[in-house]
LOKEFI-738338 format. One record per residue (C-alpha): residue number from 0; residue in three letters; x, y negated, z negated. Coordinates in pm, 1 decimal, padded with zeros to 6 digits. Last residue first. Layout:
DOMAR	seq	type	x	y	z
DOMAR	NUM	ALA	X	Y	Z
...
END
This chain:
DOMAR	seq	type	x	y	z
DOMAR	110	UNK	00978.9	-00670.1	02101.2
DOMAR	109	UNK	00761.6	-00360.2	01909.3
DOMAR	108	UNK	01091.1	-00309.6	01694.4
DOMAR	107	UNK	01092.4	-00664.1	01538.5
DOMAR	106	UNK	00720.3	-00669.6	01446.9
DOMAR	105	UNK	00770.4	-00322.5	01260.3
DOMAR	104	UNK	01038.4	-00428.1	01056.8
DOMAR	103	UNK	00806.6	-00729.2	00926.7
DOMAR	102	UNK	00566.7	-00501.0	00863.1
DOMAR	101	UNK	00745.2	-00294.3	00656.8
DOMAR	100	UNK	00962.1	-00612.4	00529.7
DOMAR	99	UNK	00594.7	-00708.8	00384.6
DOMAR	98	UNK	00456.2	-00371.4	00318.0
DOMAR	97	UNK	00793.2	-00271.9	00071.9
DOMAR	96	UNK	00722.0	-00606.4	-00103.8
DOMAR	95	UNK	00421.0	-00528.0	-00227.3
DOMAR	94	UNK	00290.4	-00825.8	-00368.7
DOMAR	93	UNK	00031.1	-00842.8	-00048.4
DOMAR	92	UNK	-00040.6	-00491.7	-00082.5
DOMAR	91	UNK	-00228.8	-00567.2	-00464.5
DOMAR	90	UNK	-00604.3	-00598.0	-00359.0
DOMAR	89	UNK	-00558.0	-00346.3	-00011.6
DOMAR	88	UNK	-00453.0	-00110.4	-00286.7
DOMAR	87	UNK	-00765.1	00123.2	-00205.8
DOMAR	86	UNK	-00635.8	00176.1	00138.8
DOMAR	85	UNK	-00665.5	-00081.8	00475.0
DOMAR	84	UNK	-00356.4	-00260.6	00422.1
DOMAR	83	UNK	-00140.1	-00000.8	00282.6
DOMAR	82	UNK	-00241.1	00297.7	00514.1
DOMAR	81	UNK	-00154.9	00035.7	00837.4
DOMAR	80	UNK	00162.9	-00052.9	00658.3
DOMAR	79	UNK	00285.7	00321.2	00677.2
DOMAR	78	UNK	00150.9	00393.5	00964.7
DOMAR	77	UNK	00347.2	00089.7	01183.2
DOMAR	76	UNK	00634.0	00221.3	00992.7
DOMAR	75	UNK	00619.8	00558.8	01041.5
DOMAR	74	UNK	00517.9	00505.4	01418.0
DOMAR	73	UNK	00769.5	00228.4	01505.9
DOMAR	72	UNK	01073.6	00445.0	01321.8
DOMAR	71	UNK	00946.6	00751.9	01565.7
DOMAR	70	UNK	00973.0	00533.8	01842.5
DOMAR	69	UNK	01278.9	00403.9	01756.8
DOMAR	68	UNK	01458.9	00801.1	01670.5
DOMAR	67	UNK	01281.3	00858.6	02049.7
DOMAR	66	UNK	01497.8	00564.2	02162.4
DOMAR	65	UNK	01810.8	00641.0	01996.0
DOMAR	64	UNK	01946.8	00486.2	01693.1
DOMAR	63	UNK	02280.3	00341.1	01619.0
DOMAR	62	UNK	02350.6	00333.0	01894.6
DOMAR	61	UNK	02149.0	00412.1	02197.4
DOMAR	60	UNK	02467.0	00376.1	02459.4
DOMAR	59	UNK	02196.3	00310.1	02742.5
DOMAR	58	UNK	01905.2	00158.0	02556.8
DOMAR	57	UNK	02022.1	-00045.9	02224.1
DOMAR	56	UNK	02390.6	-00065.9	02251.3
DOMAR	55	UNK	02370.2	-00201.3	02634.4
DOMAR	54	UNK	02057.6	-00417.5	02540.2
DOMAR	53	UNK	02184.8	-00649.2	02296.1
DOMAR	52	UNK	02142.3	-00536.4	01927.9
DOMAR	51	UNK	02147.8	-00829.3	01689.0
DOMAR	50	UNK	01828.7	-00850.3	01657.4
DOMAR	49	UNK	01787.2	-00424.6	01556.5
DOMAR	48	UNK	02067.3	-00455.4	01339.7
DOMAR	47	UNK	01850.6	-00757.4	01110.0
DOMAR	46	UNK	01568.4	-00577.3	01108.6
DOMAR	45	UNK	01747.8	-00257.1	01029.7
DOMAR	44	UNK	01959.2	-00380.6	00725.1
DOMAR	43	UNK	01591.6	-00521.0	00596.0
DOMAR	42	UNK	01404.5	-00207.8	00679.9
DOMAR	41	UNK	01603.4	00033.8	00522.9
DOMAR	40	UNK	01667.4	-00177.4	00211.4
DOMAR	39	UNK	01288.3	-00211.1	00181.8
DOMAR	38	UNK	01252.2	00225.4	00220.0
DOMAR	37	UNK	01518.6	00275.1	-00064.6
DOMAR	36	UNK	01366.6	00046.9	-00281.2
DOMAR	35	UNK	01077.4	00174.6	-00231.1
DOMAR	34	UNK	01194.2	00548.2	-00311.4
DOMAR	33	UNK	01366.0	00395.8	-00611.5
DOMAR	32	UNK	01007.1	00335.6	-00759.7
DOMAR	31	UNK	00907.3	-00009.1	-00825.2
DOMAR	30	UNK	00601.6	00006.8	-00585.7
DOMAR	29	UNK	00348.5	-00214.2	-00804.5
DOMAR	28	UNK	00073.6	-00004.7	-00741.5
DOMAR	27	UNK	00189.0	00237.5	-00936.7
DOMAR	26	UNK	00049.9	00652.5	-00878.8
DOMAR	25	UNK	-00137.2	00559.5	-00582.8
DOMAR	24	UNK	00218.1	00420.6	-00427.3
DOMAR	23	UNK	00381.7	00739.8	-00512.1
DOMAR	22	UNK	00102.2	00923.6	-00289.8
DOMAR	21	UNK	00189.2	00683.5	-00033.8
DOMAR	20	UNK	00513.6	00682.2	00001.1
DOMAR	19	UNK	00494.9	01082.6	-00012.4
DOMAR	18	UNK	00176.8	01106.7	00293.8
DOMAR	17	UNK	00464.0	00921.1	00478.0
DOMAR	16	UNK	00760.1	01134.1	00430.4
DOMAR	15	UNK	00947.0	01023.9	00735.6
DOMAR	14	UNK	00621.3	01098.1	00976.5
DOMAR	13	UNK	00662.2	01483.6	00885.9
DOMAR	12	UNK	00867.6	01516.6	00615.3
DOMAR	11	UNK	01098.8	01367.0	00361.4
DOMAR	10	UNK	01428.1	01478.7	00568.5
DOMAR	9	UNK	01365.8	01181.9	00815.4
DOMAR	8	UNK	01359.7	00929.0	00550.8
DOMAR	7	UNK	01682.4	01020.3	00464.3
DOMAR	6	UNK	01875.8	01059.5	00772.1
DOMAR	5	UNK	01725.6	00709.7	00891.5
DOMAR	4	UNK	01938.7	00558.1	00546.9
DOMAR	3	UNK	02251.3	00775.7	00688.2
DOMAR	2	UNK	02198.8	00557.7	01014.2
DOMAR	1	UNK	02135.8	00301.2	00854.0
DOMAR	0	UNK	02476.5	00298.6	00633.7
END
């Protein structure tokens, strides 16, 4: 199911559709389209994969991910709550919960 959840994001455009999140984000602050939905789900299975990964799955098999798709997650993500933070909703991004297990996703793949 994350893998087909990666699949997604990666056919919403460059940087998994970022300029998209965010447009939909200017458009209600309160991030209660599915598209957010989608995105939290991602990052919650994935945080908890991604701790439970030991480090024959994660770097020599590279399942469920590989290491550039890991990068690439990193980068969207890392963009993604960077944008939130420092944007015009800065006043509303800590109800957001899509930031939070953004972040949070982002923490787990940078250790």
């Amino acid at each position: 199911m994350v893998g087909q959840l990666w699949q997604v994001l990666l056919s919403l455009g460059p940087l998994c559709g970022l300029k998209s999140f965010l447009d939909l984000l200017s458009v209600s602050t309160k991030a209660t389209a599915p598209e957010f939905h989608m995105l939290v789900l991602f990052c919650d299975a994935t945080t908890h994969l991604v701790t439970v990964l030991d480090d024959l799955e994660m770097y020599e098999q590279q399942r469920p991910f590989t290491l550039p798709d890991y990068s690439t997650m990193a980068a969207f993500l890392n963009s993604f709550t960077y944008k939130v933070q420092y944007s015009t909703v800065l006043s509303v991004s800590e109800n957001i919960e899509a930031c939070v297990t953004c972040y949070c996703t982002v923490v787990v793949l940078y250790m």
